[in-house]
NULOKOL-307333 format. One line per 5 residues: number of its first residue (from 1); their letters; for each residue x, y, z of C-alpha. Coordinates in Angstrom, 3 decimals. Example, Ala and Ser with C-alpha at 12.3 -4.5 7.8 and 13.67 -1.06 7.14 Angstrom:
% residues 2
1 = as = 12.300 -4.500 7.800; 13.670 -1.060 7.140
This chain:
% residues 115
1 = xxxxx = 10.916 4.158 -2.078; 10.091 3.361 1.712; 12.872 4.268 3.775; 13.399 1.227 6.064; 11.098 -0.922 8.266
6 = xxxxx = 10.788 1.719 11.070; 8.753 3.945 8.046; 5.745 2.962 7.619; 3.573 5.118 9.037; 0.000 4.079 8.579
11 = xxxxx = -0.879 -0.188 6.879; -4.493 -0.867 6.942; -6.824 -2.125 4.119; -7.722 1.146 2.484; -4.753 2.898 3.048
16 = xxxxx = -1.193 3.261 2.771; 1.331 5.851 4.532; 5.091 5.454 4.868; 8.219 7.484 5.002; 10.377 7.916 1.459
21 = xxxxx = 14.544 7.773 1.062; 13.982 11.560 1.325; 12.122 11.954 4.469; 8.708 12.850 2.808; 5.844 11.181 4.045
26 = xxxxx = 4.112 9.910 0.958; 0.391 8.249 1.499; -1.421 6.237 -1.190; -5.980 5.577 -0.769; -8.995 6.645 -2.674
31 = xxxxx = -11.248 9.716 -2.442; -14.338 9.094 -4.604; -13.641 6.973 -7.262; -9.657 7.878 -7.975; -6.245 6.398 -6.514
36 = xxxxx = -4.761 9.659 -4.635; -1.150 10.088 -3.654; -0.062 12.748 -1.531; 3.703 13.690 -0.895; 4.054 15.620 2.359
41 = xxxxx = 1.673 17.797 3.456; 0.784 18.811 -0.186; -2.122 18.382 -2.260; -4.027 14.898 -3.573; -2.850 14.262 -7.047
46 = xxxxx = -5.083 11.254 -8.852; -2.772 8.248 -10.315; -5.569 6.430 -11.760; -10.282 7.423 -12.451; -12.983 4.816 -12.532
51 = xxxxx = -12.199 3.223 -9.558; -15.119 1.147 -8.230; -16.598 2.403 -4.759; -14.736 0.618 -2.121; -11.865 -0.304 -5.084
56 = xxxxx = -8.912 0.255 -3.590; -7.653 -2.823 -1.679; -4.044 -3.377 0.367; -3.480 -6.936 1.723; -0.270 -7.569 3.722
61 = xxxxx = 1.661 -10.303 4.269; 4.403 -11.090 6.740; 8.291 -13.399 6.208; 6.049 -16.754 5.780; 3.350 -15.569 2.876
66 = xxxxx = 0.757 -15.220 5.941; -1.649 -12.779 5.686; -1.631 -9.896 8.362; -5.027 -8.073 9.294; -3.251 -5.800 12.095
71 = xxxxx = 0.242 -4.817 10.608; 2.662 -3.799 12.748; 4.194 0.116 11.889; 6.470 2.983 13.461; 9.483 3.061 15.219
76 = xxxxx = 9.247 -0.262 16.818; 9.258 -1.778 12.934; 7.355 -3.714 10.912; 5.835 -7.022 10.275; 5.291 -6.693 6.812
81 = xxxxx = 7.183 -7.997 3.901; 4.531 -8.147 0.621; 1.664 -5.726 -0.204; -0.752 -6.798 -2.304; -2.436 -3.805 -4.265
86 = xxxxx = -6.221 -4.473 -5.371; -7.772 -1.865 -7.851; -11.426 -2.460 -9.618; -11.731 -0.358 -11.868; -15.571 0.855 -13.398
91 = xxxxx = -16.991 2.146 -16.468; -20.943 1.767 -17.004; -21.195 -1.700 -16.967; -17.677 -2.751 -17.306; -15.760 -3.690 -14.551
96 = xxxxx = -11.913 -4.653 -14.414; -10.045 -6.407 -12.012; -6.296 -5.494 -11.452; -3.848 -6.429 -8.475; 0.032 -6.413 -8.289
101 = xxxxx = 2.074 -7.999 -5.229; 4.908 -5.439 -4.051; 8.180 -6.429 -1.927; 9.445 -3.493 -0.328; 13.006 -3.889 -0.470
106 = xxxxx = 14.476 -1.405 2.100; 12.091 -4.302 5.021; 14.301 -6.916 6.306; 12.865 -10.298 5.126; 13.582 -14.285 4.578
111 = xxxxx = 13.823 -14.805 0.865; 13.527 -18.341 1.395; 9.824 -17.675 3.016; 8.241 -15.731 0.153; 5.587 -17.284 -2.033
């Protein structure tokens, strides 16, 4: 669970770094063709094989639904309110689509604003 909207440490399109409830930097991308989380300064542990080259996916999104290409992060706080999580996954010839939309809820945001 991110920590509050000074946490989050790294937001671009391929990855995903932030600061937990418990002061451990946790950090979400892909490495090959699996979802890797890393707590601290530990090892890679996969969440999730047969992702598609280039699978992995974050979108943000800021109080008003709109889309943010250069989200704002650190200690000055954040402009992001929604995360949208992309995954294609790949087998042979069979290729799946999955996403899921995420509201942080330790980030301050306008509930009346969100798609």
């Amino acid at each position: 669970r991110l920590k509050d909207k000074n946490s989050i440490i790294t937001a671009n399109n391929a990855l995903y770094e932030f600061t937990d409830i418990n002061n451990t930097a946790i950090r979400y991308q892909q490495v090959g063709n699996t979802l890797m989380r890393r707590e601290g300064i530990g090892t890679d542990y996969g969440l999730a094989d047969h992702i598609q080259t280039n699978g992995l996916a974050f979108t943000y999104y800021g109080d008003a639904g709109n889309m943010i290409t250069t989200p704002q992060v650190g200690a000055g706080g954040t402009n992001i309110r929604q995360i949208d999580i992309q995954l294609t996954f790949q087998n042979g010839n069979i290729v799946k689509p999955a996403s899921v939309r995420v509201v942080p809820r330790n980030l301050p945001h306008d509930a009346d604003k969100l798609p």
